[in-house]
C-alpha atoms as a printed R data frame, in Angstrom:
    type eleno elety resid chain resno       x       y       z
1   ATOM     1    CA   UNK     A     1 109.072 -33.695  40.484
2   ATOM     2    CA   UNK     A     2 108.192 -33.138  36.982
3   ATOM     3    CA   UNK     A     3 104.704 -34.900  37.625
4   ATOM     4    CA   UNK     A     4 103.871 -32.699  40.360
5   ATOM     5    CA   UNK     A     5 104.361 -29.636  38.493
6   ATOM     6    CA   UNK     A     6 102.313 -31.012  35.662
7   ATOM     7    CA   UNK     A     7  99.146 -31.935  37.929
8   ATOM     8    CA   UNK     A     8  99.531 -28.821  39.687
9   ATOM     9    CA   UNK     A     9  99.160 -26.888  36.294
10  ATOM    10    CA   UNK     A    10  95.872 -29.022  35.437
11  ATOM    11    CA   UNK     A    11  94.691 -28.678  38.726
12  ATOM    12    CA   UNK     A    12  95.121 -24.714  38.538
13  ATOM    13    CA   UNK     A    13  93.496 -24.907  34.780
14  ATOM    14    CA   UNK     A    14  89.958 -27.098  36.148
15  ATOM    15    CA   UNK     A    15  90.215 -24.092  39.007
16  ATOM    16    CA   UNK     A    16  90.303 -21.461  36.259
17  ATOM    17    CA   UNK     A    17  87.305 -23.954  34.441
18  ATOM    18    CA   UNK     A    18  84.928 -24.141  37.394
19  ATOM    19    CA   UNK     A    19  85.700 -20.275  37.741
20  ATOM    20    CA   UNK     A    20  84.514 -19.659  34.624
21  ATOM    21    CA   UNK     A    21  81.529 -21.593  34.793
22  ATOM    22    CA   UNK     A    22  80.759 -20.604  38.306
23  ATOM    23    CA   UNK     A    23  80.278 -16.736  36.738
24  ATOM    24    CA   UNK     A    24  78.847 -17.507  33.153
25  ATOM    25    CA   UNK     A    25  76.172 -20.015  34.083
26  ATOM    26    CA   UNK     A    26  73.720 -17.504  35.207
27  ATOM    27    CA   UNK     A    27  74.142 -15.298  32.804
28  ATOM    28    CA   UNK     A    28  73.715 -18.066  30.144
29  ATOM    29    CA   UNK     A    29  70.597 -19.362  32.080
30  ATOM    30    CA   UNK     A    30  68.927 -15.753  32.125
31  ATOM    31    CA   UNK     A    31  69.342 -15.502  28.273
32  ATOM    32    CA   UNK     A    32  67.987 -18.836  28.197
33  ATOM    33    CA   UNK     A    33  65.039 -17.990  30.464
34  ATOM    34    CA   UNK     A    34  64.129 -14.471  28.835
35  ATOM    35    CA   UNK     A    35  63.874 -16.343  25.413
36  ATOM    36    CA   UNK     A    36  61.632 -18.767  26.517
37  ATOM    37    CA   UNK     A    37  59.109 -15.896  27.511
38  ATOM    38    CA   UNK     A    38  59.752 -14.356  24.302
39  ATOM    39    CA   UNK     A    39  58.737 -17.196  22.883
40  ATOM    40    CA   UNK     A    40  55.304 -17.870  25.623
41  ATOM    41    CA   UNK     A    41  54.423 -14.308  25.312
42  ATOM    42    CA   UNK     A    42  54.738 -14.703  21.302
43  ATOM    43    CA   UNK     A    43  51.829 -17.452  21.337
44  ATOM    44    CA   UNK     A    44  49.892 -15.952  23.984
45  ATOM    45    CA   UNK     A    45  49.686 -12.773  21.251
46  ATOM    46    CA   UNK     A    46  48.889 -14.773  18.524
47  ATOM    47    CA   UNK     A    47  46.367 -16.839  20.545
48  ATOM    48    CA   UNK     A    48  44.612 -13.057  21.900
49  ATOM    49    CA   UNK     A    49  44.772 -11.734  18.166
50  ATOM    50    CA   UNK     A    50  42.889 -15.190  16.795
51  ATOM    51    CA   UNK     A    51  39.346 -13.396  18.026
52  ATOM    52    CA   UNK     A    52  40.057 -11.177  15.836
53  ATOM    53    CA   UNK     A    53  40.368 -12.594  12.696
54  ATOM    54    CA   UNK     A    54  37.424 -14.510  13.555
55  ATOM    55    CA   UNK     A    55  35.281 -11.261  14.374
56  ATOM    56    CA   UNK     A    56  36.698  -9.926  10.961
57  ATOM    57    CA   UNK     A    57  35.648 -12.784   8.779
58  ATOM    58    CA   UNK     A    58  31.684 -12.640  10.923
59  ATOM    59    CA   UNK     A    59  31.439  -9.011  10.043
60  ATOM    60    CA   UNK     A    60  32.095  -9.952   6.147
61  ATOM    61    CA   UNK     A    61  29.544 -12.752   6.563
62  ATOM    62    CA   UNK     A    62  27.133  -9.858   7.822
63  ATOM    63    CA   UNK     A    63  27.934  -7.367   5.273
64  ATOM    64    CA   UNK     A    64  27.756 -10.314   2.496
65  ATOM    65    CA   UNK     A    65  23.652 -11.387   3.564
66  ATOM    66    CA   UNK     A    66  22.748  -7.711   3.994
67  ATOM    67    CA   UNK     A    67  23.739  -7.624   0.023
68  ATOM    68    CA   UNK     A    68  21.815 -10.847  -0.609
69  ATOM    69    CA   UNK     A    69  18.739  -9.585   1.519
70  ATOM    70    CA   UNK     A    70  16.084  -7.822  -0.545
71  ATOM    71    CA   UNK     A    71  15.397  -4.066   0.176
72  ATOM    72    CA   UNK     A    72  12.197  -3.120   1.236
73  ATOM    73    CA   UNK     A    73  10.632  -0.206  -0.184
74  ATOM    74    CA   UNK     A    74   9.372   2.903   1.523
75  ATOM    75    CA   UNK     A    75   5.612   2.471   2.655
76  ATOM    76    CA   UNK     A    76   3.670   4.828   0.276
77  ATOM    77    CA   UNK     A    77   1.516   7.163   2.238
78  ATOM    78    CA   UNK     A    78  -2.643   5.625   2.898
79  ATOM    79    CA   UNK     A    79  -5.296   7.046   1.070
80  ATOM    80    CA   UNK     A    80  -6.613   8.298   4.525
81  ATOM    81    CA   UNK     A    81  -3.618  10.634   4.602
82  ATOM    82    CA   UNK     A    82  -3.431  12.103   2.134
83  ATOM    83    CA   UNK     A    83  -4.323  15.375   0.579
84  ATOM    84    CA   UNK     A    84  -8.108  15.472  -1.003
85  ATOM    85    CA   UNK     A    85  -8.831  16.314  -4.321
86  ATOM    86    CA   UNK     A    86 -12.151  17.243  -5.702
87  ATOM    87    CA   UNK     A    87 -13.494  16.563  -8.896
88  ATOM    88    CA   UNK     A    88 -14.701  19.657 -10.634
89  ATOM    89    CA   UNK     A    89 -16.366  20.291 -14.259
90  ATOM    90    CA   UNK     A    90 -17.113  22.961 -16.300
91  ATOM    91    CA   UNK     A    91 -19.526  24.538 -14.229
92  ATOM    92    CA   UNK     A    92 -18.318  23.675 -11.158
93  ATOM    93    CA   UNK     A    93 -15.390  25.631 -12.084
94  ATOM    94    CA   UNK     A    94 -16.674  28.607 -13.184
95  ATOM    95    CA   UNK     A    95 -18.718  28.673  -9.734
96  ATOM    96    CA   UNK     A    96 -15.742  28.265  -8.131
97  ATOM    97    CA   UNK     A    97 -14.070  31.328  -9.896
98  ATOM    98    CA   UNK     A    98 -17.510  32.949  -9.093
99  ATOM    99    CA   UNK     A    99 -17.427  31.807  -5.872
100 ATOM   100    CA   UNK     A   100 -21.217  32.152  -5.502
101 ATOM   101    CA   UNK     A   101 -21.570  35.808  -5.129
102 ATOM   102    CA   UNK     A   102 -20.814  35.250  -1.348
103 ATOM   103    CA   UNK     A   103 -20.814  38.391   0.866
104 ATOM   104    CA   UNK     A   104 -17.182  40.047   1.742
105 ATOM   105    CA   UNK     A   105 -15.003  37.886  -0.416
106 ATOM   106    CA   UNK     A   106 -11.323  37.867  -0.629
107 ATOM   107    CA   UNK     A   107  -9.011  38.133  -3.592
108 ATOM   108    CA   UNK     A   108  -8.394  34.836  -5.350
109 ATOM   109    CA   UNK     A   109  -5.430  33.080  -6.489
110 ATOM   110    CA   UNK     A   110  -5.604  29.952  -9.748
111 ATOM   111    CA   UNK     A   111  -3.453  28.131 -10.912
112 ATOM   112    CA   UNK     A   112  -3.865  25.634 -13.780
113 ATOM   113    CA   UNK     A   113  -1.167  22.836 -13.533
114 ATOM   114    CA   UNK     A   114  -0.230  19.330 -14.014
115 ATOM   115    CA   UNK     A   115   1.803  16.102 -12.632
116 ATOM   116    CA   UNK     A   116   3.442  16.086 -15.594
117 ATOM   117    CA   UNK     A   117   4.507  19.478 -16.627
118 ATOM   118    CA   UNK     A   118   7.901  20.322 -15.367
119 ATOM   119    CA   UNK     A   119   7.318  24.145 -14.797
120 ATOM   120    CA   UNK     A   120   4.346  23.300 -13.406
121 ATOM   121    CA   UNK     A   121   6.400  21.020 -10.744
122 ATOM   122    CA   UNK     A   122   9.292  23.332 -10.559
123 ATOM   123    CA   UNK     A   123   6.842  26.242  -9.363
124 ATOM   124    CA   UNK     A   124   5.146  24.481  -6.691
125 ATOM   125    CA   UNK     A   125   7.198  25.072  -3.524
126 ATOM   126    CA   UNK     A   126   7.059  28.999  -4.384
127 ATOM   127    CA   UNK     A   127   3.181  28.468  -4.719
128 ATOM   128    CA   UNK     A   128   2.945  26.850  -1.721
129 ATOM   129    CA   UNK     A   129   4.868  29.339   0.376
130 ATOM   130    CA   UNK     A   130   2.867  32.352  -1.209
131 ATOM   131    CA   UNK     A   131  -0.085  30.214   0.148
132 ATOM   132    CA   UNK     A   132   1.525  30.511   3.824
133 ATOM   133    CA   UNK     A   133   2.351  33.874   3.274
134 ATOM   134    CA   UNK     A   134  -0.987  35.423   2.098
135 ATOM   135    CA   UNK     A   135  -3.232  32.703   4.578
136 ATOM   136    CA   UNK     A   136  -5.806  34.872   6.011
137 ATOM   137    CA   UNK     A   137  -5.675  37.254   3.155
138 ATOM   138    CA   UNK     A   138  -6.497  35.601  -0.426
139 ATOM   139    CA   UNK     A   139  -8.026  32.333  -1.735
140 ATOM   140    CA   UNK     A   140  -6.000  30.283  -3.417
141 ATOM   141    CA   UNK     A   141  -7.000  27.674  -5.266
142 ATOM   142    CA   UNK     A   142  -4.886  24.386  -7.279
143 ATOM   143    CA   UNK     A   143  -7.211  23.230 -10.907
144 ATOM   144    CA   UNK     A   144  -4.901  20.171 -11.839
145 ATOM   145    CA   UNK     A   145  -5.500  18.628 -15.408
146 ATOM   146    CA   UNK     A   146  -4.383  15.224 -14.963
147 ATOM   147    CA   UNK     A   147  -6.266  11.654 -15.976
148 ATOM   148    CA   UNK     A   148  -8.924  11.071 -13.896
149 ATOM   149    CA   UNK     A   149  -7.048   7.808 -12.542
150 ATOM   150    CA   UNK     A   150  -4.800  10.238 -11.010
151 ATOM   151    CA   UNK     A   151  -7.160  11.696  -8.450
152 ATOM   152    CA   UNK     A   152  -6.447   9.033  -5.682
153 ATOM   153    CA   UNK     A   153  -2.491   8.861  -6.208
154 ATOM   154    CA   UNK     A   154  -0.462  10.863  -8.353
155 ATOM   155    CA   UNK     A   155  -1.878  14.464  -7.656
156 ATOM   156    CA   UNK     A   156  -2.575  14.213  -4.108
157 ATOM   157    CA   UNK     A   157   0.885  12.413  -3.749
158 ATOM   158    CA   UNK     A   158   2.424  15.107  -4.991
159 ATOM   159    CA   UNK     A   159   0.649  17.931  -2.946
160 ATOM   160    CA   UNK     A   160   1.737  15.468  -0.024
161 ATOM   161    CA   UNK     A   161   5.592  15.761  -0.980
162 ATOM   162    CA   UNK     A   162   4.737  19.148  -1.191
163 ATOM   163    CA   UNK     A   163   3.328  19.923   1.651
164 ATOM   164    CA   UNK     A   164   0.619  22.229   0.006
165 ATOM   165    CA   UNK     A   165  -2.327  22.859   2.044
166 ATOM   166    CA   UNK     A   166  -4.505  24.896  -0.543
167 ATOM   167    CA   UNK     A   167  -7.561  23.455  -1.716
168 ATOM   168    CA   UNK     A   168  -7.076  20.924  -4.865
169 ATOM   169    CA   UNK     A   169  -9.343  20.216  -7.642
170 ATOM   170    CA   UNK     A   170  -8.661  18.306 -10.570
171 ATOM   171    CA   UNK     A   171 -11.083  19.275 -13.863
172 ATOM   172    CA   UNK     A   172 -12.772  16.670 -15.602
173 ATOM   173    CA   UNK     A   173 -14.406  17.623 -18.822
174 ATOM   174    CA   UNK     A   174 -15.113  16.577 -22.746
175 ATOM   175    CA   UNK     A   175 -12.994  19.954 -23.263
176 ATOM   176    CA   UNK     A   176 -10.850  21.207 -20.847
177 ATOM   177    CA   UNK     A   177  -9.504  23.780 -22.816
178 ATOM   178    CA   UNK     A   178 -13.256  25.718 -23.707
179 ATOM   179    CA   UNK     A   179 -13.808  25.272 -19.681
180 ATOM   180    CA   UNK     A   180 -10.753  26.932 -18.460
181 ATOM   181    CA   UNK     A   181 -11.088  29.517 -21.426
182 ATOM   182    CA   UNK     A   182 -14.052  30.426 -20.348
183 ATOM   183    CA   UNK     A   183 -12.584  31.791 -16.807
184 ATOM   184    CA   UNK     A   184  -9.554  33.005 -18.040
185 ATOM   185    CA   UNK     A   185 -10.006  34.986 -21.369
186 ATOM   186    CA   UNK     A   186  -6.254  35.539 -21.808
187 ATOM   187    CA   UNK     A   187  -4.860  31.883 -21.563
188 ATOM   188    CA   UNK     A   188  -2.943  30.952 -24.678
189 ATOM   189    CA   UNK     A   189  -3.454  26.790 -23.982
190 ATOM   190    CA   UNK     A   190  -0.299  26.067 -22.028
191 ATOM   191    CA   UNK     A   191   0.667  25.291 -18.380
192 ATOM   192    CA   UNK     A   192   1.224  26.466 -15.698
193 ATOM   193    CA   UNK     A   193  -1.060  29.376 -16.042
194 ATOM   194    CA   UNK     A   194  -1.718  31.333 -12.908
195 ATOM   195    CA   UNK     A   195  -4.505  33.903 -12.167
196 ATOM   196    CA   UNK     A   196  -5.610  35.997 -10.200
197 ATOM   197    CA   UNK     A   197  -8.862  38.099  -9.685
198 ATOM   198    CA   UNK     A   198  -9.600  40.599  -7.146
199 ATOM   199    CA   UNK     A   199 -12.500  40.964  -4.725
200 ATOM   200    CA   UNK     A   200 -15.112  41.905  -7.596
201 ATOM   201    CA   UNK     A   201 -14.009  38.972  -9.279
202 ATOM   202    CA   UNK     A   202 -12.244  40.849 -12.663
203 ATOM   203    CA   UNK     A   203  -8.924  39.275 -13.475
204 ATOM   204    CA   UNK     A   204  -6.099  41.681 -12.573
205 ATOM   205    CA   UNK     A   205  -3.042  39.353 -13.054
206 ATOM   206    CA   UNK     A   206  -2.572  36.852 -15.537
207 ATOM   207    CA   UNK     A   207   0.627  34.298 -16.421
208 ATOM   208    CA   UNK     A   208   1.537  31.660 -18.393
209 ATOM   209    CA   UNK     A   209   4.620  29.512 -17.788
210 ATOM   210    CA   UNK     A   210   6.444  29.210 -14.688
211 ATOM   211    CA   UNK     A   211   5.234  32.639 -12.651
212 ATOM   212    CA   UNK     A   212   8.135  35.314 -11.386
213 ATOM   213    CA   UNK     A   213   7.913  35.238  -7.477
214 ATOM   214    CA   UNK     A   214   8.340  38.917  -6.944
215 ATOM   215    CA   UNK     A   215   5.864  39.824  -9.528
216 ATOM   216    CA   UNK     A   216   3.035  37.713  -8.491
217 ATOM   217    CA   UNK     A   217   3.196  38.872  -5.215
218 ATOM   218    CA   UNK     A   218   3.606  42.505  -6.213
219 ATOM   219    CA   UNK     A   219   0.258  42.163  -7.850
220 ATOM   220    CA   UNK     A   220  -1.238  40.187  -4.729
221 ATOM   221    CA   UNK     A   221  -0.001  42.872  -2.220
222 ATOM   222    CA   UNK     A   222  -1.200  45.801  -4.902
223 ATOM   223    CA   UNK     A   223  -4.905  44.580  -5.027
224 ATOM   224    CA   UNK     A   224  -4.857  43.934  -0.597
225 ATOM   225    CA   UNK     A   225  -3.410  47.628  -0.800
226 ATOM   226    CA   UNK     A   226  -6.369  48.988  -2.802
227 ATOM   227    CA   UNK     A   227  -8.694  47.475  -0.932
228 ATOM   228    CA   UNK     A   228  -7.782  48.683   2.311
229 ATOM   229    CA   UNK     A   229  -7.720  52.221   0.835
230 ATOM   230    CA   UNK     A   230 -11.137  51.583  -0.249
């Protein structure tokens, strides 16, 4: 009797067993199951995020030979393009300030510079916008001093970054400063030095140093006022 009640206990506990397994295995087996795609999706990331690592370490490669590769300098304008400029001398100069007598002539504009004066360079861009300005109503004219060697590259190179459009001379003489005196009676020997003569030809406006703006062009519009009175 007391055998039967003893296997009918273990039989009632493997029931309770089985029971227990019969509801917890699936569970178990899902957790098992959802960590083993954690795990797949894990290396299929880390395989995906490989390219770029790869692309990374190409585009320091590339920035790397760019710094190795020499850099090419900007083409210098041709000859062919750029602005002329005319040798003059003492006598061509003062027939250019003379301008030949010619019938009708129009108030004209000098200026005496140089490559390598700064206030020369400084007033440039003012000088060439006057030049746009006054067009069809003045001559203007540009009497550089430089070295001769600089009448192929360094003057018209820099009437190119300009943009100036004027006519450009550069004067050429034993003595420079006896040629230009002898146009401009009231220039001291220093540049820039601006002038500018009316229709007759008498110097009305005269400047040495970097020119005030308002002032030249007060005198330029004073002398085209006068003559329209006339």
């Amino acid at each position: 009797m007391k055998n039967k009640f003893i296997n009918s206990k273990r039989a009632k506990k493997f029931a309770i067993v089985g029971a227990l397994v019969f509801v917890f295995a699936p569970i178990f087996n899902a957790e098992t199951n959802a960590q083993a795609r954690k795990k797949t999706i894990s290396k299929a990331a880390k395989k995906k995020s490989a390219p770029k690592a790869k692309t990374t370490a190409t585009n320091k490669t590339n920035e790397k030979t760019k710094q190795l590769l020499p850099t090419l300098p900007t083409p210098s304008p041709s000859l062919s393009t750029l602005p002329k400029v005319t040798q003059i001398d003492a006598l061509a100069l003062k027939n250019l300030i003379e301008r030949g007598g010619g019938a009708n002539p129009k108030p004209l504009l000098v200026n005496f510079w140089a490559t390598w004066c700064d206030p020369c360079r400084e007033e440039f861009p003012q000088l060439v916008k006057i030049d746009g300005d006054y067009k069809d109503k003045i001559d203007f004219v540009v009497v550089s001093v430089d070295d001769l060697a600089e009448i192929k590259r360094g003057v018209p190179e820099f009437l190119n970054e300009m943009k100036a459009t004027m006519p450009a001379y550069l004067l050429k003489t034993p003595d420079e400063t006896a040629a230009i005196s002898a146009v401009a009676k009231d220039w001291k020997g220093g540049y820039p030095f601006t002038i500018l003569y009316d229709a007759a030809g008498a110097a009305v406006f005269t400047h040495q140093g970097k020119v005030d703006d308002e002032k030249l062009r007060g005198a330029i519009d004073k002398i085209l006022t006068a003559q329209i009175i006339k």
